[in-house]
C-alpha positions in Angstrom: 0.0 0.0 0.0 1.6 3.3 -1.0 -0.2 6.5 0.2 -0.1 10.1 -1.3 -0.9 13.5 0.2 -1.0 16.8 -1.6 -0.2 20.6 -1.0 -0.6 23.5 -2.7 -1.5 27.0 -2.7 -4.8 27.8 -1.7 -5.2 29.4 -5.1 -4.7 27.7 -8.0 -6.3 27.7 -11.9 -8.2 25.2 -13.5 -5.9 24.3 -16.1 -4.0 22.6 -13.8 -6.1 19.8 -14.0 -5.4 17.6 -16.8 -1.9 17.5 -15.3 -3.1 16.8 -12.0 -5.0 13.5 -13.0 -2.3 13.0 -15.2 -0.1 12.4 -12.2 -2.6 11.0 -10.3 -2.9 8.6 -12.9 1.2 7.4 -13.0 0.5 7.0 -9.4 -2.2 4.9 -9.5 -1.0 2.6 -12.6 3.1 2.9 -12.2 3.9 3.4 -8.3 0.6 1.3 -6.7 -0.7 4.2 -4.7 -3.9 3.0 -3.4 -4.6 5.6 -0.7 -4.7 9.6 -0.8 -5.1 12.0 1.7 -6.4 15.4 1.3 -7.1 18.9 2.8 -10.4 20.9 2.6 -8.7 24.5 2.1 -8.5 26.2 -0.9 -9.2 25.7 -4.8 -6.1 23.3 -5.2 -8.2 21.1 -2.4 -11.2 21.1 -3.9 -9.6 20.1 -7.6 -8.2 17.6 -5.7 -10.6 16.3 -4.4 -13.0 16.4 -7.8 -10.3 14.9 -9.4 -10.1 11.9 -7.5 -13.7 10.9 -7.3 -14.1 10.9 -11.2 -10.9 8.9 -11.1 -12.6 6.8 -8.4 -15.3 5.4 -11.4 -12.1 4.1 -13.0 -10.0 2.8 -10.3 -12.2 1.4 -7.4 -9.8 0.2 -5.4 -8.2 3.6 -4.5 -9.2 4.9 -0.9 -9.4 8.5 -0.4 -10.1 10.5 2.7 -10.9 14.1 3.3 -8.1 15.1 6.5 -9.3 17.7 9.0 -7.3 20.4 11.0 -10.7 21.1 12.9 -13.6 19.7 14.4 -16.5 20.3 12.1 -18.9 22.4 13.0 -21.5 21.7 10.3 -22.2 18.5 8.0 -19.4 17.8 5.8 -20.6 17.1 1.6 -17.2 15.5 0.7 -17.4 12.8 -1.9 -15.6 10.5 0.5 -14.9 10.3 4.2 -13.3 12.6 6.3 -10.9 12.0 9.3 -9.3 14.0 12.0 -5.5 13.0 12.7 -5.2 11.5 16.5 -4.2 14.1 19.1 -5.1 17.3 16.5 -8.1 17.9 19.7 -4.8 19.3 21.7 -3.2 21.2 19.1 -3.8 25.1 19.6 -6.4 26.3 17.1 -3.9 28.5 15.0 -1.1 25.8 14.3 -4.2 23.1 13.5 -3.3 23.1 10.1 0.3 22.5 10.2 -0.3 19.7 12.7 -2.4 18.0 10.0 -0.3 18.3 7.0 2.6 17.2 9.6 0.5 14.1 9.8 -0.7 13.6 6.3 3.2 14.0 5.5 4.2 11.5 8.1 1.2 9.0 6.1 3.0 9.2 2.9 5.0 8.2 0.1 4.5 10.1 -2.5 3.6 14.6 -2.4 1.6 16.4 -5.0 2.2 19.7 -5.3 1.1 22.9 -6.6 3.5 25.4 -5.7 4.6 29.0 -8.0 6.0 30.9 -5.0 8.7 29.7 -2.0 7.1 31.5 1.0 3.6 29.7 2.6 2.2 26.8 4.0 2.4 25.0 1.0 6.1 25.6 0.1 6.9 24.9 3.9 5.6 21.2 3.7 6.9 21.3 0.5 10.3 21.5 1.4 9.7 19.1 4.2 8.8 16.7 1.9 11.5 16.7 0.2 14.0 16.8 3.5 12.0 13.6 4.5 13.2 12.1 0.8 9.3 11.8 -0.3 8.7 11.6 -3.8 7.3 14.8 -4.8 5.6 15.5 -8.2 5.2 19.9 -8.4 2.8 20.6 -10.9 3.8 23.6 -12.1 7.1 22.4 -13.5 
């Protein structure tokens, strides 16, 4: 079982896309990735997130779950479940976020990325990735 997470800026165009399944597609078919993990911030999310439940009519073996920084407040409409990371309850509030993507990072093999600039969340977890050896696919290049 190889698992993939994703970061990227919280904005992001459409034409991104085709690229994105693209390499959501080598995952699936070349490096056995079974198992994503996704935020719930942002446009590059959401495509995400899209993007793997039309890949899901094709490939219905792949597991993908929505990851939470926060305790919801209101029902969730994600196409597939969500989860909170163990021990994100004791996190303060404002560093919710990076104590999820910590986690998702921690989950994975393999990072999708959508990063144009080097400041940000996304860059940081970026750069971790790739301190932590992950295999990290950036979209824009």
């Amino acid at each position: 079982m190889s698992v993939c997470t994703f970061f990227g800026h919280r904005d992001c165009p459409s034409s991104i896309k085709p690229n994105l399944k693209q390499a959501l597609i080598h995952l699936i078919d070349a490096q056995s990735v079974d198992t994503f993990y996704v935020g719930n911030h942002g446009a590059f999310d959401a495509m995400v997130r899209s993007t793997l439940a039309e890949l899901m009519q094709d490939y219905p073996h792949i597991r993908c779950a929505v990851v939470l920084a926060y305790l919801p407040t209101k029902k969730l409409a994600y196409p597939f479940p969500s989860l909170l990371p163990d021990g994100i309850e004791a996190a303060p509030k404002r560093f919710a976020i990076s104590y999820r993507n910590k986690w998702m990072l921690k989950q994975s093999h393999f990072v999708v990325t959508y990063i144009t600039h080097d400041w940000g969340g996304a860059a940081q977890f970026a750069s971790l990735a790739k301190k932590q050896k992950k295999t990290v696919l950036n979209l824009t290049k």
